[in-house]
mmCIF file of the N, C-alpha and C atoms, coordinates in Angstrom:
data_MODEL
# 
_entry.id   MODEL 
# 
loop_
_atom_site.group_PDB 
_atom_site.id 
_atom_site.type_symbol 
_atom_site.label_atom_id 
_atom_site.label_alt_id 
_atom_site.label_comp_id 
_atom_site.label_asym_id 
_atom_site.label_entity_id 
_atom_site.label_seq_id 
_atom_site.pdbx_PDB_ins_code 
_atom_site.Cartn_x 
_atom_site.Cartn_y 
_atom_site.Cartn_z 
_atom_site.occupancy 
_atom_site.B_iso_or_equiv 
_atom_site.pdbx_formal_charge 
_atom_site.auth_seq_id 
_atom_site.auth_comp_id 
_atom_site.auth_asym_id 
_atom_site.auth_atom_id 
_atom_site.pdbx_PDB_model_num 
ATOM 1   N N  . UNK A 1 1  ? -137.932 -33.024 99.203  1.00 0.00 ? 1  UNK A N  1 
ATOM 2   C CA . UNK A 1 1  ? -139.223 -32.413 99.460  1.00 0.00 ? 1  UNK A CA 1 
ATOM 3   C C  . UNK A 1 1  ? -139.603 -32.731 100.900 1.00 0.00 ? 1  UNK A C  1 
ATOM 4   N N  . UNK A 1 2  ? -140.103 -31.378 101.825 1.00 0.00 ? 2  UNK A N  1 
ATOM 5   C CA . UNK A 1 2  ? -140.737 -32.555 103.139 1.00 0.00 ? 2  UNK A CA 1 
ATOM 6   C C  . UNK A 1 2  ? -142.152 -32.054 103.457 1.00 0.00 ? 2  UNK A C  1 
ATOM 7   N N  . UNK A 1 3  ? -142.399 -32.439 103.916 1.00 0.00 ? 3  UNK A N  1 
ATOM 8   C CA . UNK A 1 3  ? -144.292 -32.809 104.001 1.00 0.00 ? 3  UNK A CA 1 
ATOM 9   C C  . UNK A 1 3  ? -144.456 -32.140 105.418 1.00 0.00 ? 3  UNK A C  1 
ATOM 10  N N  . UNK A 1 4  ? -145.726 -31.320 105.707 1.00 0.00 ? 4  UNK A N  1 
ATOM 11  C CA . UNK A 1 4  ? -146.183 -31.089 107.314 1.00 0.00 ? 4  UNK A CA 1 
ATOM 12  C C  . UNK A 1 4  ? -145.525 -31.438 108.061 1.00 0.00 ? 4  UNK A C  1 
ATOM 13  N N  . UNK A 1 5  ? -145.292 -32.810 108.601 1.00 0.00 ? 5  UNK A N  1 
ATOM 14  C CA . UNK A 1 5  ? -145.146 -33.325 109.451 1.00 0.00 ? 5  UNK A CA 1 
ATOM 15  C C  . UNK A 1 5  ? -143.546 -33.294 109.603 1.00 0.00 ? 5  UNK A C  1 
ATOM 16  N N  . UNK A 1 6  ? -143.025 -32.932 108.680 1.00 0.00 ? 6  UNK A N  1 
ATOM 17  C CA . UNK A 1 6  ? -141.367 -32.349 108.978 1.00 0.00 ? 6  UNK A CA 1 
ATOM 18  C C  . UNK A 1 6  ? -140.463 -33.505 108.573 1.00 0.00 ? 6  UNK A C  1 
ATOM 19  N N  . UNK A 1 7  ? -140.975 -34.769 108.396 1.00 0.00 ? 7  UNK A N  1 
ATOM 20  C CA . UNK A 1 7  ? -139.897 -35.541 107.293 1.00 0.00 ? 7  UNK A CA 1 
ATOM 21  C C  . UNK A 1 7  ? -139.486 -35.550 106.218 1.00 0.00 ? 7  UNK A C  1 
ATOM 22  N N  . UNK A 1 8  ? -138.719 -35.591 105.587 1.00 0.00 ? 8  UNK A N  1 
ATOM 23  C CA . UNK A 1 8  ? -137.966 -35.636 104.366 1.00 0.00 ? 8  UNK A CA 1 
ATOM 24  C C  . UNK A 1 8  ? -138.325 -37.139 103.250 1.00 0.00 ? 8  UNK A C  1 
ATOM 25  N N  . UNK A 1 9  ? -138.689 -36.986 102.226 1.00 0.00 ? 9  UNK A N  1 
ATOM 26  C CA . UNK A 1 9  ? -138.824 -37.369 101.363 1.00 0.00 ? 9  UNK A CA 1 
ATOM 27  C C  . UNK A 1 9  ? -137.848 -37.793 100.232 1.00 0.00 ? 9  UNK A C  1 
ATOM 28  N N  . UNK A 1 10 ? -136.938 -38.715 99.814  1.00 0.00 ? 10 UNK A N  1 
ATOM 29  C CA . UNK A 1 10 ? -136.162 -38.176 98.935  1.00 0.00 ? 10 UNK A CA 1 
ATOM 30  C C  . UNK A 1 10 ? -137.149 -38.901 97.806  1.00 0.00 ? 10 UNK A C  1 
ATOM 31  N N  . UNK A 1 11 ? -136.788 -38.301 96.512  1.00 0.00 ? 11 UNK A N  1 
ATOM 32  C CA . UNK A 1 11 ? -137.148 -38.764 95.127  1.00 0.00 ? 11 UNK A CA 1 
ATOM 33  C C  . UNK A 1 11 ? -136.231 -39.666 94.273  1.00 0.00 ? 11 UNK A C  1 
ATOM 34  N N  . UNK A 1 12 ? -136.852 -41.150 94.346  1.00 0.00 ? 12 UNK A N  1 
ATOM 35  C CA . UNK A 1 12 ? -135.753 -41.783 93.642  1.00 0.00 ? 12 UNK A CA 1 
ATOM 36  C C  . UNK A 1 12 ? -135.823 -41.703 92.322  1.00 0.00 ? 12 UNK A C  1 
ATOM 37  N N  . UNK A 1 13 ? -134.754 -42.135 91.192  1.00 0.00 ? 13 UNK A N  1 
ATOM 38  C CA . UNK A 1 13 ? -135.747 -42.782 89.983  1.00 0.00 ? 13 UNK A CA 1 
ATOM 39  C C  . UNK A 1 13 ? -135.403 -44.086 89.786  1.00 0.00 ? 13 UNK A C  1 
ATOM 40  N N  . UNK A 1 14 ? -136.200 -44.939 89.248  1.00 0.00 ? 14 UNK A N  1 
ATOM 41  C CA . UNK A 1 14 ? -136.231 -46.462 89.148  1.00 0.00 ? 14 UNK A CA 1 
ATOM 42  C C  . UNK A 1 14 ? -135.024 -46.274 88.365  1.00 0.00 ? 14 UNK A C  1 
ATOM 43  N N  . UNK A 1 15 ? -133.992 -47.656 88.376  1.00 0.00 ? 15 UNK A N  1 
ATOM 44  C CA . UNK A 1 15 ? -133.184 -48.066 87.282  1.00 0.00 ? 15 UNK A CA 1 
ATOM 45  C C  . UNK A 1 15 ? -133.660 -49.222 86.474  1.00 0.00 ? 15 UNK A C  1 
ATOM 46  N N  . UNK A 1 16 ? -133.404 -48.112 85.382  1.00 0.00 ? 16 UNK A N  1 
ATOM 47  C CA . UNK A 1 16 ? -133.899 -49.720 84.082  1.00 0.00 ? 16 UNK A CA 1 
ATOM 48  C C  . UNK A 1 16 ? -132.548 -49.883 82.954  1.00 0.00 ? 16 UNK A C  1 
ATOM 49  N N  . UNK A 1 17 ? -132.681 -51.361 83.056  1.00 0.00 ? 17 UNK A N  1 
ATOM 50  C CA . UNK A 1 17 ? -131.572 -51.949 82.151  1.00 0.00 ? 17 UNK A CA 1 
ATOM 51  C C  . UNK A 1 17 ? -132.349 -51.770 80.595  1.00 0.00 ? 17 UNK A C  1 
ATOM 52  N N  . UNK A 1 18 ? -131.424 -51.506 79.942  1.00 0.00 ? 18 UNK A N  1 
ATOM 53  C CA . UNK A 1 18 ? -132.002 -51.235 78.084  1.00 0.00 ? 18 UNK A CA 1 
ATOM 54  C C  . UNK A 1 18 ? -132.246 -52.421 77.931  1.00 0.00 ? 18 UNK A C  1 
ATOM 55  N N  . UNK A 1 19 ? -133.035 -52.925 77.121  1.00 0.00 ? 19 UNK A N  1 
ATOM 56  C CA . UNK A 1 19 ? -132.979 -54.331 76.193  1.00 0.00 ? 19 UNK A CA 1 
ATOM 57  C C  . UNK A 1 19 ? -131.913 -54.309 75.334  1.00 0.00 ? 19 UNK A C  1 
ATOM 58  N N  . UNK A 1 20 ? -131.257 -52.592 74.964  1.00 0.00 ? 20 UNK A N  1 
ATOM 59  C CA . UNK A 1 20 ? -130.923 -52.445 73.197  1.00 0.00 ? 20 UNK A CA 1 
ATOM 60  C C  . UNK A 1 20 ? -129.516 -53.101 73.440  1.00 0.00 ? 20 UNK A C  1 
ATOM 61  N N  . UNK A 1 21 ? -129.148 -53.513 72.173  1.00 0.00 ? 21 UNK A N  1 
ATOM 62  C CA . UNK A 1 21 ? -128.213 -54.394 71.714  1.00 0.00 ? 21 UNK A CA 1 
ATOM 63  C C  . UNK A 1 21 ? -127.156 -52.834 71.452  1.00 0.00 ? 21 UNK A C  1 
ATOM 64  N N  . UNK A 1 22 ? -125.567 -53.407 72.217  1.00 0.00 ? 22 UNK A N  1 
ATOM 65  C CA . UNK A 1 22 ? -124.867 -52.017 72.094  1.00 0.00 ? 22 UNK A CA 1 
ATOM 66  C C  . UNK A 1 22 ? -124.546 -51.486 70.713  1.00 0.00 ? 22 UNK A C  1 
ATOM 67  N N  . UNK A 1 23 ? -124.140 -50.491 70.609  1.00 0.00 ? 23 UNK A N  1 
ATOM 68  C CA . UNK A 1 23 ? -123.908 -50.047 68.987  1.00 0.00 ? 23 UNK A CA 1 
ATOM 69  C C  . UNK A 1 23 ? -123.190 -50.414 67.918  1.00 0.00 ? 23 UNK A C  1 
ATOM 70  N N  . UNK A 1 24 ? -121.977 -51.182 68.575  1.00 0.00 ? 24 UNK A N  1 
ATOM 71  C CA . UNK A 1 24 ? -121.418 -52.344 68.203  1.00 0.00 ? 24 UNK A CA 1 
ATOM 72  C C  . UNK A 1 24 ? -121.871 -53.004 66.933  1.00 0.00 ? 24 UNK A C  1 
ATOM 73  N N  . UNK A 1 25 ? -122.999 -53.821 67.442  1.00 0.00 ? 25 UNK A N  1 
ATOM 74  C CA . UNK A 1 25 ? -124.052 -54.635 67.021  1.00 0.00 ? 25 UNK A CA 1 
ATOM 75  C C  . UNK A 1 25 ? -124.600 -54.158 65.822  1.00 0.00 ? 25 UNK A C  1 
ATOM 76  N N  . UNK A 1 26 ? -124.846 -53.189 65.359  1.00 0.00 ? 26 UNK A N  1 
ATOM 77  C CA . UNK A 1 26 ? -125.701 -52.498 64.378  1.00 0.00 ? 26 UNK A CA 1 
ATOM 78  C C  . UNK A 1 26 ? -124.374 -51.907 63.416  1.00 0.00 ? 26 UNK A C  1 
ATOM 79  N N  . UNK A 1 27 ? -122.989 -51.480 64.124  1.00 0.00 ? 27 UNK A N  1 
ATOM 80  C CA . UNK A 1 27 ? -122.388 -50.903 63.009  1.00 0.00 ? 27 UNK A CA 1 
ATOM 81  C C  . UNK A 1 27 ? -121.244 -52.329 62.345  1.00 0.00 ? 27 UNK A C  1 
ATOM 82  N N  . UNK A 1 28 ? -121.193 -53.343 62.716  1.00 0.00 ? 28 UNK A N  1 
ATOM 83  C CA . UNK A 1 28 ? -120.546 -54.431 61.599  1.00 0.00 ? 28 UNK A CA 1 
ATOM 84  C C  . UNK A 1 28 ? -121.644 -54.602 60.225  1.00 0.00 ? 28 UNK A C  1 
ATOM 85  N N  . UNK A 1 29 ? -122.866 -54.909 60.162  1.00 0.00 ? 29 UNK A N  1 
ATOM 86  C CA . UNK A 1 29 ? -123.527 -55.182 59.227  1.00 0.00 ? 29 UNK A CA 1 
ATOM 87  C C  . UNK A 1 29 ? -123.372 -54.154 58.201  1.00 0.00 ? 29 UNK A C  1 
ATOM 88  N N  . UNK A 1 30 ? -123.399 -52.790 58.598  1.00 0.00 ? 30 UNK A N  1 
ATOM 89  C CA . UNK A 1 30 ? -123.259 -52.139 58.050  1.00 0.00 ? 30 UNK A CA 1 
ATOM 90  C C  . UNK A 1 30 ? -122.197 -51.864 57.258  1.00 0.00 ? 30 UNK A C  1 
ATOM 91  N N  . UNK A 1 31 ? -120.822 -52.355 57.959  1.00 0.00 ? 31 UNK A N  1 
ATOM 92  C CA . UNK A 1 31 ? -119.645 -52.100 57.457  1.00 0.00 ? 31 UNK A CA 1 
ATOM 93  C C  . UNK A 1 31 ? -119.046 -53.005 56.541  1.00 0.00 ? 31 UNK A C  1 
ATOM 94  N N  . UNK A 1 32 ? -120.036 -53.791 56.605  1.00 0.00 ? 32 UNK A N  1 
ATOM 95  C CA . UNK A 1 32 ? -119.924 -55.119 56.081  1.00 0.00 ? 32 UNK A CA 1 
ATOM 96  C C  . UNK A 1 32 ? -120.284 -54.864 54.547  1.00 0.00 ? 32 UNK A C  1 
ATOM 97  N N  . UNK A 1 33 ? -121.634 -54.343 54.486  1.00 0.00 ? 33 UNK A N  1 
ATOM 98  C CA . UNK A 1 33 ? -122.393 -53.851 53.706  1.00 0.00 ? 33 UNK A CA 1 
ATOM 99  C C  . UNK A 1 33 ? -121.464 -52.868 52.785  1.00 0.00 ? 33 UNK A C  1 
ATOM 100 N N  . UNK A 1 34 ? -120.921 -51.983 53.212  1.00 0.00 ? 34 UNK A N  1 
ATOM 101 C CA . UNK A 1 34 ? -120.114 -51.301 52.649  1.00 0.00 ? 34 UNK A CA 1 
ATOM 102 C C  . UNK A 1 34 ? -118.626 -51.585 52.004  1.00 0.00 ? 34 UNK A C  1 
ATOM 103 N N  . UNK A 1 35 ? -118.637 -52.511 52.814  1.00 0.00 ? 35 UNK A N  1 
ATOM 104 C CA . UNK A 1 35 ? -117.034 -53.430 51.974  1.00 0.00 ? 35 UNK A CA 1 
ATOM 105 C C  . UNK A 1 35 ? -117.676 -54.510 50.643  1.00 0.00 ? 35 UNK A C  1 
ATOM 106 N N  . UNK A 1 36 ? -118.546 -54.678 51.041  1.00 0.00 ? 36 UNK A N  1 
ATOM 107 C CA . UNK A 1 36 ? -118.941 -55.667 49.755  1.00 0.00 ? 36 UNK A CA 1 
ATOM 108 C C  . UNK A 1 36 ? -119.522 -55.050 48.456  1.00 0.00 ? 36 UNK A C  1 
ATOM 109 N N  . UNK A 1 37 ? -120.094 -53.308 49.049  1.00 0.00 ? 37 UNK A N  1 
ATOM 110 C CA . UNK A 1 37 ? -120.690 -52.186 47.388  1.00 0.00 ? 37 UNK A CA 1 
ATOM 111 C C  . UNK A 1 37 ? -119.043 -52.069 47.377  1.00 0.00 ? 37 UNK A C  1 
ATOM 112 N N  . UNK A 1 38 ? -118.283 -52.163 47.641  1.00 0.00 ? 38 UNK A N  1 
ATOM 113 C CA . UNK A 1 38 ? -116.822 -51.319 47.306  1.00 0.00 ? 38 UNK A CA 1 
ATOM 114 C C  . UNK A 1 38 ? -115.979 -52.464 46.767  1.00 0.00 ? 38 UNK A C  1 
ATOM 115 N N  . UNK A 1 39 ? -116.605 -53.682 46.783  1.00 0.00 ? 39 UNK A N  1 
ATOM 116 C CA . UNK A 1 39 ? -115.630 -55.071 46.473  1.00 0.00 ? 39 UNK A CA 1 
ATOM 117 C C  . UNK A 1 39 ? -116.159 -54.871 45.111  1.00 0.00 ? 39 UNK A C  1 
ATOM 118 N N  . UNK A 1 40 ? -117.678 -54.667 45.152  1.00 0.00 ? 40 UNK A N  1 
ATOM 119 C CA . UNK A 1 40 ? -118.377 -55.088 43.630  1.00 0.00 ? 40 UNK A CA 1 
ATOM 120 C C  . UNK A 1 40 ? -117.841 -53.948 42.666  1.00 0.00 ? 40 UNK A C  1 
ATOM 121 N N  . UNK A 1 41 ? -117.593 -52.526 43.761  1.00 0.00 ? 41 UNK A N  1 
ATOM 122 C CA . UNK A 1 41 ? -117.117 -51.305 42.319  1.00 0.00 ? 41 UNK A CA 1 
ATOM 123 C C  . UNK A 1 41 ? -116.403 -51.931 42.002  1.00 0.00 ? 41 UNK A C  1 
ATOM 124 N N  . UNK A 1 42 ? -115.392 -52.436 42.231  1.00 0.00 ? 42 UNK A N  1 
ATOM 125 C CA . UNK A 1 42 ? -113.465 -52.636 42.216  1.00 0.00 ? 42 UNK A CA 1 
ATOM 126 C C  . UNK A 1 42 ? -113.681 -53.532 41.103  1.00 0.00 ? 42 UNK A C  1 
ATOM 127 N N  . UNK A 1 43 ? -114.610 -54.409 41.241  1.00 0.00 ? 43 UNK A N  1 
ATOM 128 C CA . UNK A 1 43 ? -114.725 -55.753 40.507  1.00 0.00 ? 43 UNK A CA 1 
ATOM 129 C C  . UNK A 1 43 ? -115.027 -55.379 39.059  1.00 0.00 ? 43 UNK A C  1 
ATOM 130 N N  . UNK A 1 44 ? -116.491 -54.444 39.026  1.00 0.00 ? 44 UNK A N  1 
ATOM 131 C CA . UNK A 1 44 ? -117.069 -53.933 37.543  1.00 0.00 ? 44 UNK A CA 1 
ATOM 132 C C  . UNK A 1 44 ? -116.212 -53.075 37.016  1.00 0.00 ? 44 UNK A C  1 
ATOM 133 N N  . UNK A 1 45 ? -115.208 -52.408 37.516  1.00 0.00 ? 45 UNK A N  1 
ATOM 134 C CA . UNK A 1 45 ? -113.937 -51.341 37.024  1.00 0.00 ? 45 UNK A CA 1 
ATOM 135 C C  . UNK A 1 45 ? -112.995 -52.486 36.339  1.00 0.00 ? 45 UNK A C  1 
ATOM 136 N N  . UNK A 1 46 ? -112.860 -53.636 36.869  1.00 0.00 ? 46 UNK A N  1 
ATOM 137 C CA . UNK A 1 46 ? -111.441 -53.900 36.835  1.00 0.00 ? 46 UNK A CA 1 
ATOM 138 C C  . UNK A 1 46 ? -112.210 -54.337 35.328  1.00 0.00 ? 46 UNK A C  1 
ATOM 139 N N  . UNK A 1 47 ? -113.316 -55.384 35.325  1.00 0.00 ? 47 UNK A N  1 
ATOM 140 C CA . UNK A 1 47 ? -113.721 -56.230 34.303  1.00 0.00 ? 47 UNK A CA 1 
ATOM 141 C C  . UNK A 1 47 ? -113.655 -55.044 33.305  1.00 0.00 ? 47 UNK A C  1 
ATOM 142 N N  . UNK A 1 48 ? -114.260 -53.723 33.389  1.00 0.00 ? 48 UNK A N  1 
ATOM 143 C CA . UNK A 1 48 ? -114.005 -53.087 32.583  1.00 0.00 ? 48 UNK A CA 1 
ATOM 144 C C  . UNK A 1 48 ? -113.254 -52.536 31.688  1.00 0.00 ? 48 UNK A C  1 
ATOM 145 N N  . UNK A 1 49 ? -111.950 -52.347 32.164  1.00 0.00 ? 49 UNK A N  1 
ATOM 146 C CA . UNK A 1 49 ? -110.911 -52.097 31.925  1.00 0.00 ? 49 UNK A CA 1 
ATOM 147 C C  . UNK A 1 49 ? -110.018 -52.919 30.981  1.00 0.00 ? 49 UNK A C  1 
ATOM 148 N N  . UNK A 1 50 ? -110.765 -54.465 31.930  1.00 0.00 ? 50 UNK A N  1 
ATOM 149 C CA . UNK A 1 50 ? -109.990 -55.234 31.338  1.00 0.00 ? 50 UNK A CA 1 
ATOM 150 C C  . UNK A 1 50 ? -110.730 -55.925 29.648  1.00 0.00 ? 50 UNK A C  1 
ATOM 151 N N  . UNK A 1 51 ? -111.950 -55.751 29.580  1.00 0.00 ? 51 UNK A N  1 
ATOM 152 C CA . UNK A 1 51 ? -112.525 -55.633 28.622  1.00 0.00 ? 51 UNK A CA 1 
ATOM 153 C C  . UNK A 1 51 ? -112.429 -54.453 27.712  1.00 0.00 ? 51 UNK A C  1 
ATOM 154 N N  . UNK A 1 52 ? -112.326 -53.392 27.839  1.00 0.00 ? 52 UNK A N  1 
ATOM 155 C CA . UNK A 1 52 ? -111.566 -52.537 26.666  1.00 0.00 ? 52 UNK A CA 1 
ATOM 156 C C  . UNK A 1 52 ? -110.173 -52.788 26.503  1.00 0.00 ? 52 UNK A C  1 
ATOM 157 N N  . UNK A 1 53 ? -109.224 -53.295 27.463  1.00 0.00 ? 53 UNK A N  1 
ATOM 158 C CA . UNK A 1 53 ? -108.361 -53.823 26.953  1.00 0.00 ? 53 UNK A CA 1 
ATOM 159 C C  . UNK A 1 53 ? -108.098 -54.873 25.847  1.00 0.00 ? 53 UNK A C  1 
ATOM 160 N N  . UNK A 1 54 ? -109.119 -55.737 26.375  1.00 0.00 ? 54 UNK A N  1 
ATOM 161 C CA . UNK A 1 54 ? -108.800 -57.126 25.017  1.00 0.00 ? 54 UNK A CA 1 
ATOM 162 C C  . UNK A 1 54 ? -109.602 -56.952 23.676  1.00 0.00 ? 54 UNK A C  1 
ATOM 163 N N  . UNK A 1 55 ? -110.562 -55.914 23.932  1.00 0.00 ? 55 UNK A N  1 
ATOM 164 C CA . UNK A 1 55 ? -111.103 -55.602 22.704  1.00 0.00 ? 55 UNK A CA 1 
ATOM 165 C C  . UNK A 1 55 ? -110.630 -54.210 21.498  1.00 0.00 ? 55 UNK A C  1 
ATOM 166 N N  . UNK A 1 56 ? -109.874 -53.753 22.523  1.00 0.00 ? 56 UNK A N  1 
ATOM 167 C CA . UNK A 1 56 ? -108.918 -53.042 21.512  1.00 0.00 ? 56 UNK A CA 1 
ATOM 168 C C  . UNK A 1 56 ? -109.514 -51.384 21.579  1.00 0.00 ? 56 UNK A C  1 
# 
């Protein structure tokens, strides 16, 4: 942009550092989360199974 007087102006924009924690961060819990609903299916199937087994 330049003004009357014939100098030039440039437009900066500030740099800002994130606070946020990288994405990383947010997708272990999750995956975590998801291995342990998938430990517990495995677990209530097997008991199951294995309980109509011994009961005939």
């Amino acid at each position: 942009m330049s003004d009357p007087h014939g100098t030039v102006a440039v437009m900066t924009t500030p740099v800002t550092t994130s606070p946020r924690r990288p994405s990383g961060g947010r997708a272990l819990p999750f995956v975590l989360a998801v291995a342990a609903l998938s430990a517990l299916a495995w677990t209530c199937a097997i008991l199951y199974v294995l309980a109509d087994w011994t009961t005939g």
